[in-house]
C-alpha positions as protocol buffer text, in pm:
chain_id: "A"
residue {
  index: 1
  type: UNK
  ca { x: 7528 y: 11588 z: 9655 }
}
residue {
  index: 2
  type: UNK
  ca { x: 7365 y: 11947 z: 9583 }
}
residue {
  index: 3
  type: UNK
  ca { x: 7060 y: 11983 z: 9397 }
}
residue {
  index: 4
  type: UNK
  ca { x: 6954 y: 12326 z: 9208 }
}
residue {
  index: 5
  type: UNK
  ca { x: 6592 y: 12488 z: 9253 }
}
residue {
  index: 6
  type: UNK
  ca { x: 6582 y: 12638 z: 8922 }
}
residue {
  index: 7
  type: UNK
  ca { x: 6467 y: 12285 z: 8791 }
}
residue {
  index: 8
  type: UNK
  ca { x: 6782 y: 12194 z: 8532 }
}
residue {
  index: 9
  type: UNK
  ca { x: 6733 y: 11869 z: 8782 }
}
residue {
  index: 10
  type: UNK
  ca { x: 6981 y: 11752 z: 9042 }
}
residue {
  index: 11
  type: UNK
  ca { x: 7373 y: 11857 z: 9018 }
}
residue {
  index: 12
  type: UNK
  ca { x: 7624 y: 11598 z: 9150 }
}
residue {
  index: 13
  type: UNK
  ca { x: 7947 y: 11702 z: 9301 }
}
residue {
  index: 14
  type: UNK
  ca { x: 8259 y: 11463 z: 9402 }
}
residue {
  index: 15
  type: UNK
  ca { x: 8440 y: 11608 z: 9739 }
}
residue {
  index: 16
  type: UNK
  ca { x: 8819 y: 11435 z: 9829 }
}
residue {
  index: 17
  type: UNK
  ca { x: 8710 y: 11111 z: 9595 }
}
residue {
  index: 18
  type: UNK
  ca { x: 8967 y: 10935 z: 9380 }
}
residue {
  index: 19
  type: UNK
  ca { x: 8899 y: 10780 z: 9039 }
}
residue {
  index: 20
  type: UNK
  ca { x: 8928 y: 10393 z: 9132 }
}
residue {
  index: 21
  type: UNK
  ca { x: 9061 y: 10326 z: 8810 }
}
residue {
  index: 22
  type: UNK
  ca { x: 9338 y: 10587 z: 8839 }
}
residue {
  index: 23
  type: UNK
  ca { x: 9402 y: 10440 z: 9192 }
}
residue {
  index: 24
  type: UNK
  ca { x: 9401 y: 10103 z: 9061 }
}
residue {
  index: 25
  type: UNK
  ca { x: 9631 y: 10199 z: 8785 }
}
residue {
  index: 26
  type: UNK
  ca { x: 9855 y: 10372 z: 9017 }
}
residue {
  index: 27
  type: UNK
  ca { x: 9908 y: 10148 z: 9284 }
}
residue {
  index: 28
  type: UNK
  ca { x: 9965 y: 9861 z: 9001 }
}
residue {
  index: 29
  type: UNK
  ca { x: 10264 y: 10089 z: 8839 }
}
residue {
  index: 30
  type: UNK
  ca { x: 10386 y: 10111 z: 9149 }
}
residue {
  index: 31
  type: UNK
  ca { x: 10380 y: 9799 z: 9222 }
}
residue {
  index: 32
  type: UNK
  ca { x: 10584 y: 9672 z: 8923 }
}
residue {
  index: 33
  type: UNK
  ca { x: 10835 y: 9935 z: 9025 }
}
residue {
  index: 34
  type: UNK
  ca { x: 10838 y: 9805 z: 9369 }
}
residue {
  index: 35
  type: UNK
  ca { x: 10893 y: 9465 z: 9227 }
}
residue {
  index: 36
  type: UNK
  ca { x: 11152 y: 9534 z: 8963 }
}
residue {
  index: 37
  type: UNK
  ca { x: 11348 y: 9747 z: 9250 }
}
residue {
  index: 38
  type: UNK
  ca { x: 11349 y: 9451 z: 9464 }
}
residue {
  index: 39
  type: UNK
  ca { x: 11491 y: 9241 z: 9214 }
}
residue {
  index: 40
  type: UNK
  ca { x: 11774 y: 9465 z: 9118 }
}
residue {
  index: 41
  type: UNK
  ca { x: 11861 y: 9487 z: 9535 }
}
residue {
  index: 42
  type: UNK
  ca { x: 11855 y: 9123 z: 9496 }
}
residue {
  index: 43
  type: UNK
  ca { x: 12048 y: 9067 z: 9249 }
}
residue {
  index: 44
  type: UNK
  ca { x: 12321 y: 9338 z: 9368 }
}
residue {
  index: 45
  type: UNK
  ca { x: 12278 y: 9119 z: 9662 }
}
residue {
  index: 46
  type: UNK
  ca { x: 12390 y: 8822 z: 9517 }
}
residue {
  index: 47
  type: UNK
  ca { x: 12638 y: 8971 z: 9349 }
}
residue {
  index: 48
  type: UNK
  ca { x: 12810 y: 9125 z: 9711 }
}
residue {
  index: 49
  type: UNK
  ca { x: 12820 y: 8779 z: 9835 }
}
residue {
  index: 50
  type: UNK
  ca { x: 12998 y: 8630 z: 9530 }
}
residue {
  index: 51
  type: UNK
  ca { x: 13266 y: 8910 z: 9547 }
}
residue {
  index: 52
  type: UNK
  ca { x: 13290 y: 8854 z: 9936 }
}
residue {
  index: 53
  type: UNK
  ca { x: 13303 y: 8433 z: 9872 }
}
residue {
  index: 54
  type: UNK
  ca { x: 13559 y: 8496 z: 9566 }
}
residue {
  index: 55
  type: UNK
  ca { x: 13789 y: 8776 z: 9813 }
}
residue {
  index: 56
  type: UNK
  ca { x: 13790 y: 8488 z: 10104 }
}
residue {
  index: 57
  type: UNK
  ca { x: 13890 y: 8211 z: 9852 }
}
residue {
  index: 58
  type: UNK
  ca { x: 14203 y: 8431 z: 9633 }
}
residue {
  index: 59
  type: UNK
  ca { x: 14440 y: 8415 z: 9914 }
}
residue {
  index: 60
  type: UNK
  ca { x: 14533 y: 8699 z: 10152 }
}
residue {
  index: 61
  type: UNK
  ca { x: 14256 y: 8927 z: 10264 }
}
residue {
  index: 62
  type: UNK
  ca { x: 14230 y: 9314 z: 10221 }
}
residue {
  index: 63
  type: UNK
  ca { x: 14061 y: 9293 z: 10565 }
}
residue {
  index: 64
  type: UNK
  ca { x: 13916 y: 9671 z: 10481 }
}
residue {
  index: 65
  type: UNK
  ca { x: 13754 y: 9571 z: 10105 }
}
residue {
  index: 66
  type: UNK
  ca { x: 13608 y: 9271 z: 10290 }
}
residue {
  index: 67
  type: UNK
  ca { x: 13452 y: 9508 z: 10581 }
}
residue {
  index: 68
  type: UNK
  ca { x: 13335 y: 9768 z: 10329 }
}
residue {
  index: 69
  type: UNK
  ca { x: 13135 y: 9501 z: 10098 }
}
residue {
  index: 70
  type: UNK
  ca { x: 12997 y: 9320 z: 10408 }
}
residue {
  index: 71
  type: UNK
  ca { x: 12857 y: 9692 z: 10513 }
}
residue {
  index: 72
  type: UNK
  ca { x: 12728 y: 9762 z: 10194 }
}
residue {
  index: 73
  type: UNK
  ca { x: 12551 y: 9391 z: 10213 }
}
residue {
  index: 74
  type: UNK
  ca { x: 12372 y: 9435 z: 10501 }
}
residue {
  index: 75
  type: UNK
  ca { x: 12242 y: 9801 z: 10397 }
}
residue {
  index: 76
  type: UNK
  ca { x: 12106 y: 9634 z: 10117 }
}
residue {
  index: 77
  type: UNK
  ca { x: 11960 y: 9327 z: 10281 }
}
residue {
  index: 78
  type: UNK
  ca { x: 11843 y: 9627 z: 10555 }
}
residue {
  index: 79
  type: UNK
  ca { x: 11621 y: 9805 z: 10207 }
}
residue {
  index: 80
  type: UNK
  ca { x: 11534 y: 9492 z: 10084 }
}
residue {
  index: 81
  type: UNK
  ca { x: 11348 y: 9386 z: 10391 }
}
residue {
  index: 82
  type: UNK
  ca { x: 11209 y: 9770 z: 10375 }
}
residue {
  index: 83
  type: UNK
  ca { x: 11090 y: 9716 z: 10033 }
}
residue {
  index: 84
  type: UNK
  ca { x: 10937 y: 9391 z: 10120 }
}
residue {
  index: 85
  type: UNK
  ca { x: 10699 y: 9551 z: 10391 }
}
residue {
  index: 86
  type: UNK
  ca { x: 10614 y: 9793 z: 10222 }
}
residue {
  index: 87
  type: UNK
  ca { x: 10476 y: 9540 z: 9930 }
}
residue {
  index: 88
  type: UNK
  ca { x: 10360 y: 9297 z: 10170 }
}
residue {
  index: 89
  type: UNK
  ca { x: 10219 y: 9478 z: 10473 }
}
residue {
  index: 90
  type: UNK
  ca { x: 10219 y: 9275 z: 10749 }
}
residue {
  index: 91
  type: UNK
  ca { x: 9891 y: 9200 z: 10863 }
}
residue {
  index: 92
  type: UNK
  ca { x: 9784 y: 9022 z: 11163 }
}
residue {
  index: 93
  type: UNK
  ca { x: 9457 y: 8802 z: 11080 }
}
């Protein structure tokens, strides 16, 4: 805070602060894209392990497509649990 001497009365200046509404706003968009991110990963999720369950159950295996759609159900599982810290921080109380 800076005052003036000519006597227009005090002058106020803001240095490195944020809006707390705009921060409020922000981190609650973010949020919901956090959240609506997760769900899609889940849901792809879900969807890997139906197409693994349904390759296992139609007879002979194409060992490779099986290997390939485990891999790419663990990177998601591996983002998911990313995404999931990063919403819920883990803090020790």
């Amino acid at each position: 805070m800076t005052s003036s001497k000519n006597g227009d009365g005090p002058t106020f200046s803001v240095v490195g602060g944020t809006d707390s509404a705009s921060g409020a706003a922000k981190d609650e968009t973010t949020d919901k894209t956090a959240l609506l991110k997760l769900a899609q990963l889940r849901q792809e999720h879900r969807d890997l392990d139906e197409a693994i369950q349904a390759l296992t159950a139609s007879g002979p295996l194409d060992q490779l497509q099986l290997t390939r759609l485990k891999k790419k159900k663990l990177m998601l599982r591996d983002q998911i649990t990313k995404l999931e810290d990063q919403i819920v921080p883990d803090i020790i109380a």
